[in-house]
Each structure stands twice: as structure tokens, then as C-alpha cells.
N, CA, C and O of each residue as an XYZ file, in Angstrom:
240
protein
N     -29.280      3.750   -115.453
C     -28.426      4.845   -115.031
C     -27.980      4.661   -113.579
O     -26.984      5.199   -113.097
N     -28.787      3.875   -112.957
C     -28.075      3.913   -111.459
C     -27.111      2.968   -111.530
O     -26.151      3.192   -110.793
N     -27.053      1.846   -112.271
C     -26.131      0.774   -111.811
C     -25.156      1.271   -112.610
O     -24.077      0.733   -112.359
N     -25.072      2.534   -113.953
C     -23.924      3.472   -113.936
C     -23.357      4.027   -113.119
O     -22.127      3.994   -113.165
N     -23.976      4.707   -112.123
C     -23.674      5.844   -111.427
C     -23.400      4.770   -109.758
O     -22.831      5.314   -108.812
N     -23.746      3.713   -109.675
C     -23.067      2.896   -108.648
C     -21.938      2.037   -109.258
O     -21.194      1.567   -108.398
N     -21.661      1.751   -110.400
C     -20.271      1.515   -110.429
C     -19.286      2.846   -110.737
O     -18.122      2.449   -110.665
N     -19.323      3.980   -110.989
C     -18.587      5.104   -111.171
C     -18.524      5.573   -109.651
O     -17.598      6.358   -109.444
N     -19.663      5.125   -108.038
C     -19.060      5.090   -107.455
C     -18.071      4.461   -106.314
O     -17.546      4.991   -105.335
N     -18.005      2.753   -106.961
C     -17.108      1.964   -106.702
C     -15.508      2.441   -107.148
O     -14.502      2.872   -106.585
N     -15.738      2.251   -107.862
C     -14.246      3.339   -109.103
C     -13.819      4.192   -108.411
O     -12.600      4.348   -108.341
N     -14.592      4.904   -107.777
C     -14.250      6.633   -107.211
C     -13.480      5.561   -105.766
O     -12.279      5.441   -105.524
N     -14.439      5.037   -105.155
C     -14.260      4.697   -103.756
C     -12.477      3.790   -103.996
O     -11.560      3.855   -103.177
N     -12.439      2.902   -105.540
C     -11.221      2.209   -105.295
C     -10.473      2.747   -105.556
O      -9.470      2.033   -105.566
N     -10.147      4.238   -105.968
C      -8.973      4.949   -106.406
C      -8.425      5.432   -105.426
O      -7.276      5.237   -105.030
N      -9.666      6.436   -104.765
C      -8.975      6.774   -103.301
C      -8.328      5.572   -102.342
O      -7.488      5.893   -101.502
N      -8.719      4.248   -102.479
C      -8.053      3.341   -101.874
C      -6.598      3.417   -102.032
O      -5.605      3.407   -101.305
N      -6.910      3.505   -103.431
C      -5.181      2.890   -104.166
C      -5.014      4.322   -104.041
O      -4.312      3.786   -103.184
N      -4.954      5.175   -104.013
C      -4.483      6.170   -103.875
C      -3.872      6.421   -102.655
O      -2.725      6.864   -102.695
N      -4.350      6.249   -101.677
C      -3.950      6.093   -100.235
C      -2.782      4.838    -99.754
O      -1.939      4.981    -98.868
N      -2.985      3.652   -100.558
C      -2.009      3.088   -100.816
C      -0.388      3.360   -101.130
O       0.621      3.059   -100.491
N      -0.551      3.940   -102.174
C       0.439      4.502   -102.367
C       0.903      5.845   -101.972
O       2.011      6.221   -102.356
N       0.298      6.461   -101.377
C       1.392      7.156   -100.702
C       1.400      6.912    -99.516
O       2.249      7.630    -98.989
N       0.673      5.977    -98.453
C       1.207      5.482    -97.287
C       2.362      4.213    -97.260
O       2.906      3.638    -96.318
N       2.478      4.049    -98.779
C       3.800      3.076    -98.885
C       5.169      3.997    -98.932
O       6.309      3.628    -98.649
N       4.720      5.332    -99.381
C       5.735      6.435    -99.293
C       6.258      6.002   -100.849
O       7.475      5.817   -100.858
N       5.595      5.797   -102.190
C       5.829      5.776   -103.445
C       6.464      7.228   -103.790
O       6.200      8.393   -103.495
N       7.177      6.735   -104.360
C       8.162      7.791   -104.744
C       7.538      8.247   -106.728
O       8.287      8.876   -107.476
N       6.138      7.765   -107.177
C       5.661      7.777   -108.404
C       4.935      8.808   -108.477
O       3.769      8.434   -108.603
N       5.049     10.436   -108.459
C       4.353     11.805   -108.309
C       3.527     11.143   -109.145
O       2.495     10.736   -108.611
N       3.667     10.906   -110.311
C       2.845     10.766   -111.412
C       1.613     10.392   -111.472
O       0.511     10.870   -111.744
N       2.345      8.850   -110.961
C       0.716      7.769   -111.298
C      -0.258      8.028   -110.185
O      -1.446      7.711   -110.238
N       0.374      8.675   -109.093
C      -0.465      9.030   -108.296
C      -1.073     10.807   -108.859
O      -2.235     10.786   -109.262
N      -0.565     11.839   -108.883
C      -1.122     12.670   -110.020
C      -2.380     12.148   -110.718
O      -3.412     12.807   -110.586
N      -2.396     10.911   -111.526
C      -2.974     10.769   -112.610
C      -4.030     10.169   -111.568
O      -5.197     10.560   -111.588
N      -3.703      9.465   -110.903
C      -4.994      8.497   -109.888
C      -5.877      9.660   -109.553
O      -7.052      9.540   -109.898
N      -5.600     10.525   -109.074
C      -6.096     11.882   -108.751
C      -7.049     12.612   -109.608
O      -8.186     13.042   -109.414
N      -5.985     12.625   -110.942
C      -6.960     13.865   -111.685
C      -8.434     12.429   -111.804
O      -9.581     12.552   -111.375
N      -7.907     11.354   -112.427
C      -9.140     10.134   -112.345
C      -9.793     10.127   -111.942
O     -10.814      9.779   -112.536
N      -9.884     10.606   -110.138
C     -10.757     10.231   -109.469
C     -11.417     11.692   -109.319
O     -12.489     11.676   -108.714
N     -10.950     13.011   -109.781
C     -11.371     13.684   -109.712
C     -12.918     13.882   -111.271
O     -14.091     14.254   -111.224
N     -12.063     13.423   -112.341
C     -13.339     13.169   -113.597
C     -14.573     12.348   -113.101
O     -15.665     12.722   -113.530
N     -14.543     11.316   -112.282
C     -15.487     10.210   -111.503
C     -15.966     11.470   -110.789
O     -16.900     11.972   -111.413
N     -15.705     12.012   -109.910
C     -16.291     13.111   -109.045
C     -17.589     13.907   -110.022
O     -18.780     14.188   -109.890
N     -17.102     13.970   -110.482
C     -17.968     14.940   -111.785
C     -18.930     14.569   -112.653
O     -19.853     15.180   -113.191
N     -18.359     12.924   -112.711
C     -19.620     12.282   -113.605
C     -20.496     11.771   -112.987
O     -21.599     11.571   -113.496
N     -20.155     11.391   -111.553
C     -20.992     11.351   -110.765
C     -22.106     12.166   -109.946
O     -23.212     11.837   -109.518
N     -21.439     13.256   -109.904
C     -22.139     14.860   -109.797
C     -23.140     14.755   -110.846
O     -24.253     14.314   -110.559
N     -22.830     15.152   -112.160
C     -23.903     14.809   -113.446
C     -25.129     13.735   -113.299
O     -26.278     14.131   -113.496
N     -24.901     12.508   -112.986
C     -25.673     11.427   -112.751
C     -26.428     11.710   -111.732
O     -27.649     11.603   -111.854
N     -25.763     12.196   -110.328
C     -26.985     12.610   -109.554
C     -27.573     13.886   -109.450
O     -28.253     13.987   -108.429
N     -27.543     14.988   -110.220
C     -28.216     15.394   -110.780
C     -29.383     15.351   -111.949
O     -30.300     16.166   -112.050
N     -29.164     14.315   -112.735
C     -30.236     13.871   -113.545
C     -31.012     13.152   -112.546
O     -32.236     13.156   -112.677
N     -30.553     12.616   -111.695
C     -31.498     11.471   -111.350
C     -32.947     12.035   -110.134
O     -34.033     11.528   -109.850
N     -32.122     13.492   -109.628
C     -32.953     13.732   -108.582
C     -33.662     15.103   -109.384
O     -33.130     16.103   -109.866
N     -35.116     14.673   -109.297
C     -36.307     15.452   -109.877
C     -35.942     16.872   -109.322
O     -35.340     16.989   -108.254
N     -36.418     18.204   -110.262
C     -36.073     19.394   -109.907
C     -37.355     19.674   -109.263
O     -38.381     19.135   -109.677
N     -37.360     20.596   -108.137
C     -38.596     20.640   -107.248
C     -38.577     22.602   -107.444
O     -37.578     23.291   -107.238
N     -39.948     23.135   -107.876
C     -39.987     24.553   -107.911
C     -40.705     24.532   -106.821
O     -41.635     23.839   -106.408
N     -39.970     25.613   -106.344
C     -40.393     25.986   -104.415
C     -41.077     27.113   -105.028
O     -41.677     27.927   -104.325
């Protein structure tokens, strides 16, 4: 599960790349950038999930 949850956050880290890419090229593609977005926003989440399983629940 970790070497899941460390490539989901390579993925996360290269979208925002390319994401930043393209709109500092001034892409005129709402879309694919849209879609890079909602993408990297599902990675956000599954990654959320993963580190939550992974870190033991502690009763205070």
C-alpha cells in the first residue's frame, strides 16, 4: 500500500506540473486543463484514503 500511495503521489505531484505548464504557456485548452484538475483533484482523495488507512487510530 505505500508504494501505492507513493506513486498516486508522484501522479498528483506531475499533474500539477503539467498543469502549471500549461497555463504558464497561456494554453488556450479550458478543457484539458479542467480535466488535469478534476484528476488531480480524485489523486487528492485517494491519497487522503491511503493515508488514513495507513496511520493507526489512537483513543485519547
Amino acid at each position: 500500500m505505500r508504494k501505492r500511495l507513493a506513486a498516486l503521489r508522484i501522479e498528483h505531484r506531475d499533474l500539477d506540473a503539467a498543469i502549471d505548464a500549461l497555463t504558464g504557456a497561456g494554453s488556450q485548452d479550458q478543457l484539458q486543463i479542467a480535466r488535469l484538475k478534476k484528476r488531480k483533484l480524485l489523486l487528492k482523495d485517494q491519497i487522503a484514503i491511503f493515508e488514513d488507512y495507513l496511520t493507526p487510530d489512537i483513543i485519547a
